[in-house]
C-alpha positions as CSV (number, residue, x, y, z in Angstrom):
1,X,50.5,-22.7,47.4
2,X,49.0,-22.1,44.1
3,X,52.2,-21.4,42.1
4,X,50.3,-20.4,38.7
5,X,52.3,-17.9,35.9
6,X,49.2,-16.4,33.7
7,X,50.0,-16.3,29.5
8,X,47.4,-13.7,28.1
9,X,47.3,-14.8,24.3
10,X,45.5,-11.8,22.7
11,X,44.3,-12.8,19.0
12,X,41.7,-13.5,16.7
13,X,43.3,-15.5,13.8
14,X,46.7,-16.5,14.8
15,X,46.5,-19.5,16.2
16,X,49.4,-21.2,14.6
17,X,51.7,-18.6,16.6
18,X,50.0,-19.5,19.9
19,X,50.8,-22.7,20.0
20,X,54.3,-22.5,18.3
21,X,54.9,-20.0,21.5
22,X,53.6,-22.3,24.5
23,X,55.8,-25.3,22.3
24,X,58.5,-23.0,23.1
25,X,57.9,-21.6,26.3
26,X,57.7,-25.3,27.6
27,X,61.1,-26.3,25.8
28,X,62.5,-23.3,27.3
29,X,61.4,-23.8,30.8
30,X,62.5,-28.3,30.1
31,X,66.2,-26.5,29.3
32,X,66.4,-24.6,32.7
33,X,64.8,-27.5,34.7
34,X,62.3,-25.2,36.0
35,X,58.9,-26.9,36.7
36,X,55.8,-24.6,37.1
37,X,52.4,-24.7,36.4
38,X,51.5,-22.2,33.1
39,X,48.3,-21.4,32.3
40,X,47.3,-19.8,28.8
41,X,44.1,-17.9,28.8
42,X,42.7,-15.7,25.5
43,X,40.1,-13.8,27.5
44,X,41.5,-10.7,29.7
45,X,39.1,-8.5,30.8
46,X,39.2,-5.1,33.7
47,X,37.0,-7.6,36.1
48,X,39.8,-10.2,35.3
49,X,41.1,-11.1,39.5
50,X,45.3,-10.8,38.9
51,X,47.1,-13.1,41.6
52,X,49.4,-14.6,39.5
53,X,52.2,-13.3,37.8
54,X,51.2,-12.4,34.4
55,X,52.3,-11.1,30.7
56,X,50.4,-10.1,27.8
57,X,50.7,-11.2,24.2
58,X,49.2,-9.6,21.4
59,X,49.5,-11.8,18.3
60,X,48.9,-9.1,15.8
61,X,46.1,-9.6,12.2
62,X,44.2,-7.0,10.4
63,X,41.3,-8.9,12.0
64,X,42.5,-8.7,15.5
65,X,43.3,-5.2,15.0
66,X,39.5,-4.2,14.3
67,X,38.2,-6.5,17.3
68,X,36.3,-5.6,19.9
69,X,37.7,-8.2,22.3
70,X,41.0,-7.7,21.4
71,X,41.1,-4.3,22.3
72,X,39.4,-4.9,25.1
73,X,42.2,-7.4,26.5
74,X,44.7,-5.1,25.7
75,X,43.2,-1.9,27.5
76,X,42.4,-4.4,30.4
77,X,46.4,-5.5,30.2
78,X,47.0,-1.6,30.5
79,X,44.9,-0.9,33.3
80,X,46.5,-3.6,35.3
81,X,49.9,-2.4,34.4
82,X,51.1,-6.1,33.1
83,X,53.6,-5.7,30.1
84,X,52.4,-6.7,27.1
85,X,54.2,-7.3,24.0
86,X,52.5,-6.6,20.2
87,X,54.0,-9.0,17.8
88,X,54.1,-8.5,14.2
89,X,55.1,-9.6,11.0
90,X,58.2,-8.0,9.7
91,X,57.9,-5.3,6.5
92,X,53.5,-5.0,7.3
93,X,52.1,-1.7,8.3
94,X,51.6,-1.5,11.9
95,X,48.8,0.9,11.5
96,X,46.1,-1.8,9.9
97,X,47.6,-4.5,12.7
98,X,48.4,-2.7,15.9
99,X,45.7,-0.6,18.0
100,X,46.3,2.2,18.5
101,X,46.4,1.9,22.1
102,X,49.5,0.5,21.4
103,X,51.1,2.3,19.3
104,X,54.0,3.7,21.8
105,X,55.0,0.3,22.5
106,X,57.9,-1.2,20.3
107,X,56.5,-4.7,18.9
108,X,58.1,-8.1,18.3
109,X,59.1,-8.8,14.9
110,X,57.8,-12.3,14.1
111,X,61.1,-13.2,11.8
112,X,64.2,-15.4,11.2
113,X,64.5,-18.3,12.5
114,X,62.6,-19.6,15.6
115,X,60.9,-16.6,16.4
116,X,58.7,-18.3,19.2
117,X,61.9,-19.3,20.7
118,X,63.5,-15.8,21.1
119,X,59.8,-13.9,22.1
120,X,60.0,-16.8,25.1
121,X,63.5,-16.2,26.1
122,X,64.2,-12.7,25.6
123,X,60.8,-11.7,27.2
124,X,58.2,-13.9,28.4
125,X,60.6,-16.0,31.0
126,X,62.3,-13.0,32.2
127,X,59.1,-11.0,32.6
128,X,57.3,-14.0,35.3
129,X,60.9,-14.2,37.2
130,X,61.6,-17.3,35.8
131,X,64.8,-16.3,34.4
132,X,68.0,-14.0,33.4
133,X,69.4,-11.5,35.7
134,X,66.3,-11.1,37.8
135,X,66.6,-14.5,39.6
136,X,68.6,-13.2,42.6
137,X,67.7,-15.0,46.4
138,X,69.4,-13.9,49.4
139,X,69.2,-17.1,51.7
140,X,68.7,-15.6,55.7
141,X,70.1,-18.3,58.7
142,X,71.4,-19.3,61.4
143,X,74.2,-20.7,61.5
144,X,73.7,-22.7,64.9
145,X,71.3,-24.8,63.3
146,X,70.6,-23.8,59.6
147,X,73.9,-24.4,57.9
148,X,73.2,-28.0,56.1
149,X,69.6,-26.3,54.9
150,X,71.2,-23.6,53.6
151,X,74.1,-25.0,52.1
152,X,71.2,-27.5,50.1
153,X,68.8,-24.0,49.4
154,X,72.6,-22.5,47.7
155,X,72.9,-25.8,46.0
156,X,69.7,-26.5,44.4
157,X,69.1,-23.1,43.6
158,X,72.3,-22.1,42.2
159,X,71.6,-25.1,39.9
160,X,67.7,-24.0,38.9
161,X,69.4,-20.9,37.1
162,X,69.2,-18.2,40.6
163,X,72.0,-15.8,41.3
164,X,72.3,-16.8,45.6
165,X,73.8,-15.1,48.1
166,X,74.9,-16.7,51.3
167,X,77.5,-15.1,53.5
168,X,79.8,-18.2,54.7
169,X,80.4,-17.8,50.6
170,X,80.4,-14.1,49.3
171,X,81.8,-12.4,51.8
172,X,85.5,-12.3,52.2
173,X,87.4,-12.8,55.3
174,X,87.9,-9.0,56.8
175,X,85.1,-7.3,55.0
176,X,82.4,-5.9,56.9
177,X,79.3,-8.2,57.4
178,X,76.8,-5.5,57.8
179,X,77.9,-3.4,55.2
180,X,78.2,-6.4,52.5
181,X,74.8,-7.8,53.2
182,X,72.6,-4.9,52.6
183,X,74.6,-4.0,49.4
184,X,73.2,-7.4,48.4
185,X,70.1,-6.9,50.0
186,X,69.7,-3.6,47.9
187,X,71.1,-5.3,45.0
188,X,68.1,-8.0,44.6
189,X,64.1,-8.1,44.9
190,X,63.7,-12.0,47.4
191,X,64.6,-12.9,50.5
192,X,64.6,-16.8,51.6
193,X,64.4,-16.9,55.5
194,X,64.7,-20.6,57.1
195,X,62.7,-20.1,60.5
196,X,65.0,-23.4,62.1
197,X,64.6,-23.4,66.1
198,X,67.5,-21.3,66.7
199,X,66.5,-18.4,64.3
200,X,63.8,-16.1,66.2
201,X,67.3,-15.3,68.3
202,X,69.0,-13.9,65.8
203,X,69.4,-10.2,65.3
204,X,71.2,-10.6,62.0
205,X,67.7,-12.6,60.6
206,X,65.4,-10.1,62.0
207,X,67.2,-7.3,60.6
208,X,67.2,-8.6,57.1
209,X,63.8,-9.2,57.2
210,X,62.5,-6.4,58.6
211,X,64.9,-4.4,55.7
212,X,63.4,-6.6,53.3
213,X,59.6,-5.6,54.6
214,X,61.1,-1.6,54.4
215,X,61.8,-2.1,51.0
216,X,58.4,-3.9,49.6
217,X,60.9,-6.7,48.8
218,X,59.6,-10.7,48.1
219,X,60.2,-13.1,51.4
220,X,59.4,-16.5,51.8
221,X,60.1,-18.4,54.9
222,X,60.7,-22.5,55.3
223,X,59.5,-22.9,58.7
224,X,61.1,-26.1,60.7
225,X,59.2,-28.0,63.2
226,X,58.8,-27.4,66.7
227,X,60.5,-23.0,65.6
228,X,59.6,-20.0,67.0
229,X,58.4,-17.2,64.7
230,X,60.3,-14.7,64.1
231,X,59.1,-11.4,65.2
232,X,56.6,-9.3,62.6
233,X,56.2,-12.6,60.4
234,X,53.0,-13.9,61.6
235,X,50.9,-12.9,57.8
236,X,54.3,-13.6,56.0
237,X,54.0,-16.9,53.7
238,X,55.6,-20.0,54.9
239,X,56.8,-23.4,53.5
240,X,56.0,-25.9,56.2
241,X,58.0,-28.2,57.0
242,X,57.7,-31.7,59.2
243,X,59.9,-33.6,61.1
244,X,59.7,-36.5,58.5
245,X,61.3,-34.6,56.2
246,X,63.8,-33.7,57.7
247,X,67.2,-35.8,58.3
248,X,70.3,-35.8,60.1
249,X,73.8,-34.3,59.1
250,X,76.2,-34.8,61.9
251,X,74.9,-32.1,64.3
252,X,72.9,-30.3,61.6
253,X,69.5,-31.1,59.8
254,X,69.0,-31.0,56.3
255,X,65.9,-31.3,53.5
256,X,65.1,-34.9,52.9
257,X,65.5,-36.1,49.2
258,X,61.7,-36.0,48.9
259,X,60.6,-33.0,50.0
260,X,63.9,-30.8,48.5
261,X,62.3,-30.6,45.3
262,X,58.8,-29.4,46.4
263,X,60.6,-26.7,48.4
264,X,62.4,-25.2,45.0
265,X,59.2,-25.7,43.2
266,X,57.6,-23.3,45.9
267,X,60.7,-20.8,46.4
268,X,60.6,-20.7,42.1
269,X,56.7,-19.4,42.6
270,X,57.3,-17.2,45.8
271,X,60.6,-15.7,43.9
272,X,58.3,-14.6,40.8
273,X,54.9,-13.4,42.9
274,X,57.0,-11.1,45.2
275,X,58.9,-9.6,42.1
276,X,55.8,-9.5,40.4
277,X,54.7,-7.3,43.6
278,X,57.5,-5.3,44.3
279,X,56.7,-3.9,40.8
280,X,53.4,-3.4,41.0
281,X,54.5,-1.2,44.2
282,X,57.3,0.4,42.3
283,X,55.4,0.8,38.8
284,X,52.2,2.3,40.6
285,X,53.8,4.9,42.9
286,X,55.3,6.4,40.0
287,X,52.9,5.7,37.7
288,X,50.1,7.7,40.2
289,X,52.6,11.0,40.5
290,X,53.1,10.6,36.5
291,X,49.3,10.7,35.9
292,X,49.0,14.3,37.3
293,X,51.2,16.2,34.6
294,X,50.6,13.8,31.8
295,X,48.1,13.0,29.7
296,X,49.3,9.5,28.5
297,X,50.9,7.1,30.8
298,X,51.7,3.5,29.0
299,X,53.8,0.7,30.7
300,X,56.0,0.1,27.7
301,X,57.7,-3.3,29.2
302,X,61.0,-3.8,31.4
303,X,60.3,-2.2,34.1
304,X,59.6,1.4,31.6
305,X,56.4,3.7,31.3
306,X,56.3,6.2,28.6
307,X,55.0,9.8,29.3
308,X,53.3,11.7,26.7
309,X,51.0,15.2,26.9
310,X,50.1,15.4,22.7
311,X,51.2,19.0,23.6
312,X,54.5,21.5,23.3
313,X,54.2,22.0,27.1
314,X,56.1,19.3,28.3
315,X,58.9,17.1,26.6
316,X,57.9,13.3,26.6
317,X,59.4,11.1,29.5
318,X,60.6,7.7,29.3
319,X,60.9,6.3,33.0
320,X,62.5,3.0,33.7
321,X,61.9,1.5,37.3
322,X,64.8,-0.9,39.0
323,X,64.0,-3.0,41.6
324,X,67.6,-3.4,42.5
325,X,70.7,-0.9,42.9
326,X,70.7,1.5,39.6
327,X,73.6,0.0,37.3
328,X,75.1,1.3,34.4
329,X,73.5,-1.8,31.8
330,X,69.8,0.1,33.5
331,X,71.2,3.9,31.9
332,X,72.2,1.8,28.8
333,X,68.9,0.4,28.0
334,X,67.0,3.3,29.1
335,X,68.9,5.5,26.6
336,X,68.8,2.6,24.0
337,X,65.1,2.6,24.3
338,X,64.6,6.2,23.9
339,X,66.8,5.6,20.3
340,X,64.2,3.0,19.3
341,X,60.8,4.3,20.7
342,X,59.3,6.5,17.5
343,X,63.3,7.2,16.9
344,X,63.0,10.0,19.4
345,X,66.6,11.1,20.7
346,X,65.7,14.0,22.8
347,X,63.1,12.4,25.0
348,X,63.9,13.1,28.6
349,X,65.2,9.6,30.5
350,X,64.4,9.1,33.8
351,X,66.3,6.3,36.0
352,X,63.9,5.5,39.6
353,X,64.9,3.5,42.2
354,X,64.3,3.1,45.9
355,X,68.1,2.2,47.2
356,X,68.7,3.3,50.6
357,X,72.6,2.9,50.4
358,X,74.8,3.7,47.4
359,X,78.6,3.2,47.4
360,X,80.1,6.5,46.5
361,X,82.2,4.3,43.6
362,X,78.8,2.9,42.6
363,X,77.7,6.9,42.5
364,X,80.9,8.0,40.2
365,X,80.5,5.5,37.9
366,X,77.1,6.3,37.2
367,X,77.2,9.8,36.9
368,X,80.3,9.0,34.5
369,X,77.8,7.0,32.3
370,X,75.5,9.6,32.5
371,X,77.5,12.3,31.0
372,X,75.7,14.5,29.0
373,X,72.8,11.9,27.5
374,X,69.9,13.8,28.6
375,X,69.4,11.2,31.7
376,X,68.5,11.7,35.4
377,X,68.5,9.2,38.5
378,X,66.3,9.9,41.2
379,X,65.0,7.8,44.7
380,X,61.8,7.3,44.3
381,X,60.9,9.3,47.5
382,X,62.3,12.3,45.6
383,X,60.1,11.9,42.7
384,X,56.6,11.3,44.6
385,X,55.5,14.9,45.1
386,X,55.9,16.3,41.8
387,X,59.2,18.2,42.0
388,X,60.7,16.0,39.5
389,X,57.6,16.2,36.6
């Protein structure tokens, strides 16, 4: 698998800022322990082919704000819905370093101490799935003859950084066992499925799978030699495994030493590509039904687009997209970011998400937070159609 994360530099004259982000973006990733392959590219054009998972940076100059190219990039990054992220010096005039085609978009301040260091944690990491609260992996199995695998996946990934959920741990004794796993399942964006002999019997494995393909989610699958497929998998990706690599544990097998780390190389690249398409799915659904009442559409960054008209007919709209089940830190950003975008307060704030099951505490709480902020939270099969806009 061609695990690649794509680094749009966008600049003419700053390239003392490039290189003292990729330092940083490599320390950062040497501190997690997370080996991928990064490539940094300055050209980003609209017949650009985007596989990978992918962030823009625009390193802002008065010279790269009157290029050609540079604007270019950045209406390419726009088109393609990739977040990207204006960085600027702090106390300069944005208007004679930022285009105007991002003007919306709240920028970077290039400041303090080990700037680099805070653009690549805060955002660039968190923004290919590489790290911070997105890095959630719900490991499917049976436990016949998938235990030791699993109990290595929840291991080696718990230790990479990932939030995992396995449910010989996380669910207590007496709980209900459906109910528990598709509050996870609707709580994260990647499934892990290990296709071991026993597993194409399994109702519990098909199930979460075929919720997973319901809900446009990330899977991967590690498929053991001599396994059935599960049903509906055939054009899913898989991690093939041999019998070589592959040991025994009492009655159980387990990963080899050798080919462990390979395997959490690949789930790190699978976990990022199927956030990175989940979003595209999320951001583009509402970002087509947006298109029709507003003039201006712009993909602002976390998982936010900004709505604008230039007219009194309609208020501006921030919309912020989860992946995952709507939590009270999502209303608190997405009312934080209406404070800091142009300083306007009374922008409408809309919260989207595409949960099929909500606890009715989950639901009090949130309607608690909401209050009397000006915010809204829809599914997003209630806001394709119009009703909502």
């Amino acid at each position: 698998m061609n695990g690649i994360y794509m680094v749009y530099l966008i600049h003419e004259d700053r390239e003392q800022w490039a290189e003292e982000l990729k330092q940083a973006i490599y320390a950062e990733l040497k501190r997690l322990g997370i080996e991928v392959h990064l490539d940094f590219s300055y050209e980003l054009e609209k017949t650009t082919e985007l596989n990978h998972p992918a962030i823009a940076i625009y390193l802002s100059s008065e010279n790269g704000c009157k290029s050609n190219r540079c604007r270019d990039a950045i209406r390419a990054a726009l088109s393609f819905g990739i977040l990207i992220i204006p960085v600027i010096e702090s106390g300069i005039d944005f208007m004679y370093r930022i285009p105007r085609e991002l003007n919306p978009i709240n920028a970077f301040i290039w400041s303090g101490i080990s700037p680099a260091d805070k653009l690549s944690r805060r955002y660039v990491l968190p923004e290919l799935g590489l790290s911070e609260k997105e890095r959630k992996v719900f490991i499917s199995y049976r436990r016949s003859d998938g235990l030791s695998m699993a109990d290595q996946l929840f291991d080696a990934l718990s230790r990479r950084g990932f939030t995992t959920f396995m449910d010989l741990y996380d669910i207590e004794s007496g709980r209900n066992v459906q109910r528990e796993i598709v509050e996870y399942l609707e709580s994260i964006a990647f499934v892990l499925v290990i296709e071991s002999p026993d597993a194409h019997r399994s109702k519990w494995i098909y199930n979460e799978v075929n919720f997973a393909l319901q809900h446009h989610m990330g899977i991967s699958i590690i498929h053991c030699p001599s396994a059935n497929l599960i049903p509906n998998t055939n054009d899913l990706p898989r991690i093939n495994i041999i019998n070589e690599e592959l040991i025994n544990d009492g009655k159980y097998k387990k990963f080899s030493d050798c080919v462990l780390p390979y395997i959490i190389n690949e789930i790190e690249f699978c976990h990022a590509d199927g956030l990175l398409r989940r979003r595209r799915y999320l951001l583009e659904s509402v970002e087509n039904e947006a298109q029709l009442y507003y003039n201006t559409c712009l993909n602002i960054g976390n998982w936010t687009l900004f709505l604008h008209n230039g007219t009194n007919q309609k208020e501006d709209t921030i919309i912020e997209i989860t992946p995952r089940t709507p939590s009270a830190q999502d209303l608190y950003c997405l009312d934080n970011l209406s404070l800091q975008l142009n300083n306007i307060s009374q922008v409408r704030k809309l919260l989207i998400h595409s949960t099929s099951y909500m606890s009715q505490d989950r639901t009090n709480l949130l309607g608690w937070v909401i209050n009397n902020r000006l915010m809204e939270i829809f599914h997003l099969d209630h806001f394709i159609g119009g009703c909502i806009l």
